[in-house]
C-alpha positions in Angstrom: 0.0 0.0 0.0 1.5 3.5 -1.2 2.5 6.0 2.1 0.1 8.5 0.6 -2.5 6.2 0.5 -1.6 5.6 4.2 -2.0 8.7 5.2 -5.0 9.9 3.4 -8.5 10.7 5.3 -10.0 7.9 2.9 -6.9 5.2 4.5 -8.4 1.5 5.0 -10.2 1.4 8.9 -7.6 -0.1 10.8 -9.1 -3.8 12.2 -9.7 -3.6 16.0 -7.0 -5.4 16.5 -4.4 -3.6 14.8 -5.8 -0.4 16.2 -5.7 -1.5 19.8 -2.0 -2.5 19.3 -0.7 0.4 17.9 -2.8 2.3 21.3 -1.1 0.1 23.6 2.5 1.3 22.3 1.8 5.3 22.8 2.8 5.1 26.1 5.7 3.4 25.8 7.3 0.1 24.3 5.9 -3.5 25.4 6.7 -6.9 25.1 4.3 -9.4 23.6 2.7 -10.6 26.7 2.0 -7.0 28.0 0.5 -5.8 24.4 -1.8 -9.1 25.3 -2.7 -7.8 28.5 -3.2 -4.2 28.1 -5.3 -5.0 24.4 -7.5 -7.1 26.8 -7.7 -4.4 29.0 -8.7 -1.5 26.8 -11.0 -3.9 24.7 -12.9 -4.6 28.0 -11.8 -8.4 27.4 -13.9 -8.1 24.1 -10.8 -8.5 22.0 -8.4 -11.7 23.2 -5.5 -12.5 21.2 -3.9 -15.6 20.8 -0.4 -15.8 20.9 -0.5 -16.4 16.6 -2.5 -13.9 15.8 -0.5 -11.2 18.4 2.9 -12.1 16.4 1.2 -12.6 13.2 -0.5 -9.2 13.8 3.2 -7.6 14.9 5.2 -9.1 12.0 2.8 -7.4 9.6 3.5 -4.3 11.8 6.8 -4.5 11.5 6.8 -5.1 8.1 4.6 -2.1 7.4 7.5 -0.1 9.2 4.5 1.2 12.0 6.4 -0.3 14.9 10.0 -1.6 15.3 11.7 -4.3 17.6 14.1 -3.0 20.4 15.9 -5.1 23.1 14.4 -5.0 26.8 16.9 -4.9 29.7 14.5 -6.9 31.3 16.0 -10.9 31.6 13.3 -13.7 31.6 13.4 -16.8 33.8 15.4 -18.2 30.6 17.9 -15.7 30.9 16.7 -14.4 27.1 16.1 -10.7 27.4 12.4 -9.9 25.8 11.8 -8.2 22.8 9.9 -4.8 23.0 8.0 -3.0 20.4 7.6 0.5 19.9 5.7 2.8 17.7 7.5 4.2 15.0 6.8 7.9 13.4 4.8 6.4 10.7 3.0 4.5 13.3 2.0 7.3 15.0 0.9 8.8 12.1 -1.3 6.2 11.2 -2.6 5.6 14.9 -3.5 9.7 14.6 -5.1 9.7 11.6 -7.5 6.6 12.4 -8.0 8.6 15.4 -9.0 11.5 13.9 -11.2 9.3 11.6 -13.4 7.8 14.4 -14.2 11.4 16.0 -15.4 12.2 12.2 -17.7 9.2 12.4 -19.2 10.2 15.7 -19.5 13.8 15.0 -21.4 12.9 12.5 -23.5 10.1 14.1 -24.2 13.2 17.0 -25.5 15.5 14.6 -27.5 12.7 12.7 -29.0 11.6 15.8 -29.1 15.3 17.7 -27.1 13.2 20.7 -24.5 14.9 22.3 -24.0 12.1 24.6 -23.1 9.0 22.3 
């Protein structure tokens, strides 16, 4: 998919999923098993990922260049250290302008509906 296309007010939705993974990592980087955690958390345990679909879901992340791997000075029992993702800039891009996209869509359902409170 071209970066302009990305970009653009008319960009795909982003799936729940990928949304709530690229929220988790505003705050700071995570490793696997906290993205898990804090997606089910957000979601309100509406959206549980497998351990497949989390690093399928990441490696097309990565791929896409919206996050990046770094180390974690954190050791595990096994004495590995963890891998952390963090947003990238075009990440953040994309997490703002999906962002900004949902506040269209209820702006619009408010004044279709004369609801403030939706």
């Amino acid at each position: 998919m071209p970066l302009l296309n990305q970009l653009s007010p008319e960009h795909e939705p982003l799936s729940e999923t990928t949304y709530l993974i690229l929220l988790t990592l505003v705050a700071e980087p995570k490793h696997g098993y906290a993205i898990m955690k804090t997606v089910e958390a957000l979601s309100e345990g509406r959206t549980r990922l497998s351990t497949g679909t989390l690093y399928g879901a990441l490696n097309r992340l990565l791929e896409a260049s919206w996050i990046e791997r770094i180390d974690n000075d954190e050791p595990v029992q096994t004495r590995r250290l963890r891998k952390a993702y963090r947003l990238t800039h075009l990440g953040q891009t994309i997490l703002t302008a999906e962002i900004a996209r949902l506040q269209r869509l209820v702006t619009l359902a408010r004044l279709q509906t004369g609801k403030e409170a939706l």
